[in-house]
N, C-alpha and C positions, 0 to 999 in steps of 0.2 A: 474611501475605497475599502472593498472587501480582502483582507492579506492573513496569509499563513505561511508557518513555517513547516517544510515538511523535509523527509530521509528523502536525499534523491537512489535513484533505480539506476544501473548500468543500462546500457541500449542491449544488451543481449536480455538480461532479464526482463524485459520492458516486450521484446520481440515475443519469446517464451511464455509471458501473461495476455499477449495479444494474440497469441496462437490457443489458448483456451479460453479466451472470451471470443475464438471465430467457432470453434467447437459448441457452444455454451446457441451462440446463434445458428450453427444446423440445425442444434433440436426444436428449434419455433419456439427459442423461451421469447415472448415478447418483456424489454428491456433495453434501458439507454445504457452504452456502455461506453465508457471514458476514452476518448484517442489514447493509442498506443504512448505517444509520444508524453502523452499527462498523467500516466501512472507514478503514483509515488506512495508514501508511507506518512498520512499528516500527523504532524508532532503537536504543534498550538493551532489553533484557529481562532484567530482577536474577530471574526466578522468586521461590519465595519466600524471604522479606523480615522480618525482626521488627520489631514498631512502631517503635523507637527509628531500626532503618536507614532506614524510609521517613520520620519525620520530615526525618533529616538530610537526605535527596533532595531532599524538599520542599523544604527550605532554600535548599542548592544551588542546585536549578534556578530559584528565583528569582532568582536573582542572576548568569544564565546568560546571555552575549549574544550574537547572532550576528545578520549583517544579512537582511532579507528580501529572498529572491530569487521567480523566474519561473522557473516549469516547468510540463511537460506532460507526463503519461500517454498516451503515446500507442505500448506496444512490449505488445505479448503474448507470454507465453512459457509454458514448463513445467520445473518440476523435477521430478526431476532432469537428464530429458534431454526430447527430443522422441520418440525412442523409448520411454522407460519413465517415463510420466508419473505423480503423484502428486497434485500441484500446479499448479493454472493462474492466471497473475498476468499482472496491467497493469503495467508500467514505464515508466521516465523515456527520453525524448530529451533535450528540454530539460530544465537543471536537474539531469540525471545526477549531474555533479561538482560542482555544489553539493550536496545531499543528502547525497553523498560525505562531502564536508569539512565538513559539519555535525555528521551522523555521528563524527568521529572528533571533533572539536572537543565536543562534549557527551560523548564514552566518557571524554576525557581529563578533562575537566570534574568528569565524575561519578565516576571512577575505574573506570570499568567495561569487563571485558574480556569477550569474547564466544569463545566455542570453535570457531564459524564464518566464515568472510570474508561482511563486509558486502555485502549485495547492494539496492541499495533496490526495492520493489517494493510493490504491494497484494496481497492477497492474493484470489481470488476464488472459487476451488472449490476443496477438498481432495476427492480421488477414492478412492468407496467399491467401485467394483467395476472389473474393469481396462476400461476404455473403449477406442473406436474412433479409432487412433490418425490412420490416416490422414484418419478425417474429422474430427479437431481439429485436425489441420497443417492442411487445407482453408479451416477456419471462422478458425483464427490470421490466414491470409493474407489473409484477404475482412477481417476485422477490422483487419487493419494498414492494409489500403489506406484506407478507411472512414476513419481514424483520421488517415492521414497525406497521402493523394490517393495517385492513380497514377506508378507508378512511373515511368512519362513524362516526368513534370513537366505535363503538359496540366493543364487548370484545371479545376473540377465546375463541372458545368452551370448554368447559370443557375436558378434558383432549387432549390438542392441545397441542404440543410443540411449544415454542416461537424458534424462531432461529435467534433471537436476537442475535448480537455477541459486545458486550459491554465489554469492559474491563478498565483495568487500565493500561495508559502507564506510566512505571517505567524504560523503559531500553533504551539506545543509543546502536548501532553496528559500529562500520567502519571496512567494507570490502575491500579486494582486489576481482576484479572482474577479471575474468579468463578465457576468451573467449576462446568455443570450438563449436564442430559440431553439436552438441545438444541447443545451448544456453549456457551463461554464467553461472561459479558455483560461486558462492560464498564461501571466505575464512575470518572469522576473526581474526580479528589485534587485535581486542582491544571492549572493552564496558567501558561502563560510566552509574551508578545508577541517575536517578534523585531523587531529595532530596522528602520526605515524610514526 
């Protein structure tokens, strides 16, 4: 079976990321984009797995410790680039280099090495047809600001919602990934509390 371990997402932040990927779908980007509900942040991804290696994970990672930190989603980006997009994701300000050093603290943990440089992020659209670049670097910046305030420092207006999506990560997942016609669903194995 296909399993990873990923940051799980509060349901408010998860709502908040599925409210810019319905945004992301007004503009006619054509792209599959993840249920709300299966957003996360993946930490290891072992592909596949024979039962015997995903028990020992399980093991593992219960016995996995790391303290809970504060962060926030608040960075839009594209892979690979801004010019040749593929991928459009929410990332960390806050919390960055925690993520980071979680990251590396669970790969060593688990023994797990990855053939790309860690980048933490959610994932929000994989793009099926080549889109409108310039007006995604547009919608990136309205969304940064949105996300972050004006680049000013000025304050939003008196009764503005902030759409800040700041939280607390508190929880590990390891999923089985379960490839269908739709995109893969997500199945849990297992979670792990980090310590508070």
């Amino acid at each position: 079976m296909r399993v990873f371990v990923a940051l799980d997402l509060p349901a408010y932040a998860r709502a908040r990321l599925a409210a810019l990927q319905a945004e992301l779908r007004k503009s006619g980007l054509v792209a599959t984009y993840p249920l709300p509900e299966q957003l996360h942040v993946t930490l290891a991804f072992f592909g596949n797995s024979a039962d015997k290696a995903v028990e020992q994970r399980k093991t593992a990672l219960a016995a996995f410790s790391f303290p809970a930190f504060d962060a926030s989603l608040d960075q839009i980006g594209f892979f690979p680039s801004e010019s040749r997009i593929n991928v459009v994701w929410s990332g960390f300000g806050k919390g960055k280099h925690d993520v980071i050093r979680l990251q590396r603290s669970l790969a060593e943990w688990l023994q797990y090495r990855s053939v790309k440089p860690f980048f933490p992020h959610v994932t929000l659209a994989r793009i099926k047809q080549k889109p409108d670049v310039a007006a995604l670097a547009l919608w990136a910046e309205k969304t940064r600001v949105e996300l972050n305030g004006p680049a000013d420092g000025k304050e939003k207006p008196a009764g503005e919602k902030s759409k800040s999506m700041a939280f607390r990560a508190t929880t590990l997942k390891f999923y089985e990934s379960i490839l269908g016609q739709d995109g893969p669903l997500y199945r849990q194995l297992a979670q792990v509390k980090l310590k508070e």
